[in-house]
N, CA and C atoms as an extended XYZ file, in Angstrom:
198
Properties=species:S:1:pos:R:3:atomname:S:1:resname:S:1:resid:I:1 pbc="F F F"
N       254.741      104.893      155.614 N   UNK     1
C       253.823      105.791      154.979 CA  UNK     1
C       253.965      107.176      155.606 C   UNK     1
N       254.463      108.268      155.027 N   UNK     2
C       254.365      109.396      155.488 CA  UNK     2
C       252.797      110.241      155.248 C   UNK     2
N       253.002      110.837      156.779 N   UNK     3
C       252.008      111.468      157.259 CA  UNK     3
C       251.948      113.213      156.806 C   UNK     3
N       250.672      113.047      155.508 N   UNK     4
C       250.357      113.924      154.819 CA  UNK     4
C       249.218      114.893      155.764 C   UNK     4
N       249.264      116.440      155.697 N   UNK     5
C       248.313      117.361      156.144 CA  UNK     5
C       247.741      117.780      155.090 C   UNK     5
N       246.225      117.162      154.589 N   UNK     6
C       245.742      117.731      153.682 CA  UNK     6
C       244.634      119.186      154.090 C   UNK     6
N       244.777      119.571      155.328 N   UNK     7
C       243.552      120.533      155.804 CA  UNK     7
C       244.625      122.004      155.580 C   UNK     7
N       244.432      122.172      154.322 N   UNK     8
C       244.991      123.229      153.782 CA  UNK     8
C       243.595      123.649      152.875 C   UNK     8
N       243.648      125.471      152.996 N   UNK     9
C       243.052      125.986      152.617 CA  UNK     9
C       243.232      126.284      150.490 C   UNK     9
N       242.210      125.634      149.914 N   UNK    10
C       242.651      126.070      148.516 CA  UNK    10
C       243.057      127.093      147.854 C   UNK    10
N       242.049      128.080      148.498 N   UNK    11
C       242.490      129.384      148.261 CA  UNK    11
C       242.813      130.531      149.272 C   UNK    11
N       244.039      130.642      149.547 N   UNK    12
C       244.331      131.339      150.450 CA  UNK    12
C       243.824      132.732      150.323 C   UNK    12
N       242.640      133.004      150.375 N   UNK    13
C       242.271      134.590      150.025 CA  UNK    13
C       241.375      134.151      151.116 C   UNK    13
N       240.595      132.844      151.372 N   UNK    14
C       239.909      132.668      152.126 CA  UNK    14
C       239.897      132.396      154.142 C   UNK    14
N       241.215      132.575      154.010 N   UNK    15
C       241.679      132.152      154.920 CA  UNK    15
C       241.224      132.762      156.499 C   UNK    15
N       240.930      133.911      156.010 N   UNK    16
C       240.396      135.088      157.098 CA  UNK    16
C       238.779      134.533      157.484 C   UNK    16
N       237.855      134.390      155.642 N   UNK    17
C       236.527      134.187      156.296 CA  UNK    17
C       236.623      132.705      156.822 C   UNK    17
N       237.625      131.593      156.764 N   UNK    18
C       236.994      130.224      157.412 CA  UNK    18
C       237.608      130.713      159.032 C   UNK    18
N       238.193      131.626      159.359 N   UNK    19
C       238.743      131.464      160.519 CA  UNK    19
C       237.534      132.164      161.558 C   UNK    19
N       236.760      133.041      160.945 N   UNK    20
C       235.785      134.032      161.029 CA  UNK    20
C       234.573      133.084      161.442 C   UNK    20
N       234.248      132.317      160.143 N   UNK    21
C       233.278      131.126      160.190 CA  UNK    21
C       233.531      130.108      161.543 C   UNK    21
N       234.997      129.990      161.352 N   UNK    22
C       234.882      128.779      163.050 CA  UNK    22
C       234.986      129.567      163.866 C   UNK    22
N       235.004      130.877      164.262 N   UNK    23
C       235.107      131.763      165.534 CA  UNK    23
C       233.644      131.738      165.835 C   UNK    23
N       232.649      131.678      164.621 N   UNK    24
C       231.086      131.678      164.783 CA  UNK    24
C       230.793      130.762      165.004 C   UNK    24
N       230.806      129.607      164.154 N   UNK    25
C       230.119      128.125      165.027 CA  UNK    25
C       230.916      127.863      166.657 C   UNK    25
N       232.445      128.284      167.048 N   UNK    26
C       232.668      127.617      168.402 CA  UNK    26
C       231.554      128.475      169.360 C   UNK    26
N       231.251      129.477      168.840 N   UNK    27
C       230.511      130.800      169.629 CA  UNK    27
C       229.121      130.590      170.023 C   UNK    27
N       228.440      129.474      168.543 N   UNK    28
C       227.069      129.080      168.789 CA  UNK    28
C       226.747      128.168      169.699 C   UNK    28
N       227.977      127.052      169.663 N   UNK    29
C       228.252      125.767      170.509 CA  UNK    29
C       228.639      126.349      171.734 C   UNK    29
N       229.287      126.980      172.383 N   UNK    30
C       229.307      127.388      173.500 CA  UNK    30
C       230.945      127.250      173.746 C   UNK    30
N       231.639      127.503      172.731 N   UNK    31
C       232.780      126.943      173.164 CA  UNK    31
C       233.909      127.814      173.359 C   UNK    31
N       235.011      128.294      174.007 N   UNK    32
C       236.055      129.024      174.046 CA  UNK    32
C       236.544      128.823      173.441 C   UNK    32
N       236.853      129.246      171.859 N   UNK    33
C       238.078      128.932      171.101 CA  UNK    33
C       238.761      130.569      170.725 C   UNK    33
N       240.157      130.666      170.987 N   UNK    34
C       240.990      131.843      170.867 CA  UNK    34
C       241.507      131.657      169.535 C   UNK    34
N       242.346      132.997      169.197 N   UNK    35
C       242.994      132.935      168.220 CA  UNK    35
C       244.545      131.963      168.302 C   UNK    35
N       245.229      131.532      167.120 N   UNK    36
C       246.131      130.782      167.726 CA  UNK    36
C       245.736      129.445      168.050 C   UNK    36
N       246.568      129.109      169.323 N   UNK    37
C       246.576      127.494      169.412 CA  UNK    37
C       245.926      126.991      170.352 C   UNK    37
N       244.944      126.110      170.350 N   UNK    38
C       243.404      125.749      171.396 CA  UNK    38
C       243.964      124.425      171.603 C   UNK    38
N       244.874      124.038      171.944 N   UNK    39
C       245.156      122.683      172.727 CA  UNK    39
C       244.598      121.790      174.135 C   UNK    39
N       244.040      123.156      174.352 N   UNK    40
C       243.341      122.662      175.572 CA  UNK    40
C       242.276      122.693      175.129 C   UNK    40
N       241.275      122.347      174.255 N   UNK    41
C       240.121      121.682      174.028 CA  UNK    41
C       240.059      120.589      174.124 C   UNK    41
N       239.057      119.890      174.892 N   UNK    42
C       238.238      118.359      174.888 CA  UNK    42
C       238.327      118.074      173.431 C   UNK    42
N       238.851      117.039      172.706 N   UNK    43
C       238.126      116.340      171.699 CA  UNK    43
C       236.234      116.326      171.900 C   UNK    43
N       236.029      116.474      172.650 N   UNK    44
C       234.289      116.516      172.342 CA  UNK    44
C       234.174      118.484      172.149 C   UNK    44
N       234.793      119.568      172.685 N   UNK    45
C       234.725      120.424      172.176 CA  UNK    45
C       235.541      120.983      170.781 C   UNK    45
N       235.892      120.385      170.313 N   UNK    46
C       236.219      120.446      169.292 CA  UNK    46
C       236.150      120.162      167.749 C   UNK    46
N       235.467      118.655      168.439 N   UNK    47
C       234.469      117.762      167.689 CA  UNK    47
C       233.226      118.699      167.126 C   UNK    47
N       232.593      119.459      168.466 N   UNK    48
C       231.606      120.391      168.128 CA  UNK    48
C       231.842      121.388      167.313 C   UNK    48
N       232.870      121.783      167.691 N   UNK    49
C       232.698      123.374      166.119 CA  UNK    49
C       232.941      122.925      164.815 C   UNK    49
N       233.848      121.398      164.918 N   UNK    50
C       233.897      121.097      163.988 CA  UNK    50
C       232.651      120.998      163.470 C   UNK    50
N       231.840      120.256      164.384 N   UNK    51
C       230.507      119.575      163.112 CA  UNK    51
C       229.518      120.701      163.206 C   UNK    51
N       229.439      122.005      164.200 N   UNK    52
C       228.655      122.975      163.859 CA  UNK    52
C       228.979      123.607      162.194 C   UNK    52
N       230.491      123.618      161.866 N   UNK    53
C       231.098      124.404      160.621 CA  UNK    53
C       230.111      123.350      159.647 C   UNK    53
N       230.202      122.310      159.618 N   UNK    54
C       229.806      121.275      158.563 CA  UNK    54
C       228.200      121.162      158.267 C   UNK    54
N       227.528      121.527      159.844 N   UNK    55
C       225.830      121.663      159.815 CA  UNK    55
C       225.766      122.669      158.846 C   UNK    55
N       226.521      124.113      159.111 N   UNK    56
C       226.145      125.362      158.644 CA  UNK    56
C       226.396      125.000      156.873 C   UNK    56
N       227.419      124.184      156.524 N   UNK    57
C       227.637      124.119      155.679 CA  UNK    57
C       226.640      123.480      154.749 C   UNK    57
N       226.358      122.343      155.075 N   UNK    58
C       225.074      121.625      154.604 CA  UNK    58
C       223.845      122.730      154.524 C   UNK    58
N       223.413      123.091      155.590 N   UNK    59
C       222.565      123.882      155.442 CA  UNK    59
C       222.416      124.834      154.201 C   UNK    59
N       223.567      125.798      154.688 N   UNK    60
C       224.075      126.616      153.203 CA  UNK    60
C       223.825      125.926      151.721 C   UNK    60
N       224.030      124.926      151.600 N   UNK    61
C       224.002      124.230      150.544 CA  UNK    61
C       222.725      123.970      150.074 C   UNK    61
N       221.902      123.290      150.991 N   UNK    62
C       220.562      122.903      150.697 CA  UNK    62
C       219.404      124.355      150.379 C   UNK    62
N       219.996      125.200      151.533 N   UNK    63
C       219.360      126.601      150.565 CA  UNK    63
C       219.521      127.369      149.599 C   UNK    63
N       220.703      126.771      149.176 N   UNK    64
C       221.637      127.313      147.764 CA  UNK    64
C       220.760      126.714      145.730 C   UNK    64
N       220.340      125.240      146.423 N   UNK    65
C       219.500      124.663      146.013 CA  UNK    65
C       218.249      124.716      145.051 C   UNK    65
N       217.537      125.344      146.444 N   UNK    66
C       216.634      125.390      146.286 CA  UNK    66
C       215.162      126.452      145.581 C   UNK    66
């Protein structure tokens, strides 16, 4: 089974604000993330901006809503 990368951006116009967006959630979480390549993150810091991007996202959504 070849190993597919589906974490591609749909529309590449966007590419600037999601990078913008995770520079803000690693920032809220407390986390050092640079531009480029963050290999030296903990899976638990990384884990975090991930799921800060996904809180904000939900959030966004539910006030989009409402």
């Amino acid at each position: 089974m070849a190993n597919t990368n589906n974490n591609r951006i749909v529309v590449p116009e966007a590419k600037a604000a999601m990078e913008k967006f995770k520079m803000e959630a690693a920032n809220e979480v407390g986390v050092n993330l640079k531009q480029g390549y963050n290999g030296d993150l903990t899976s638990r810091e990384a884990g975090s901006v991930g799921g800060q991007m996904v809180k904000k996202m939900i959030e966004s959504y539910e006030n989009s809503i409402r």
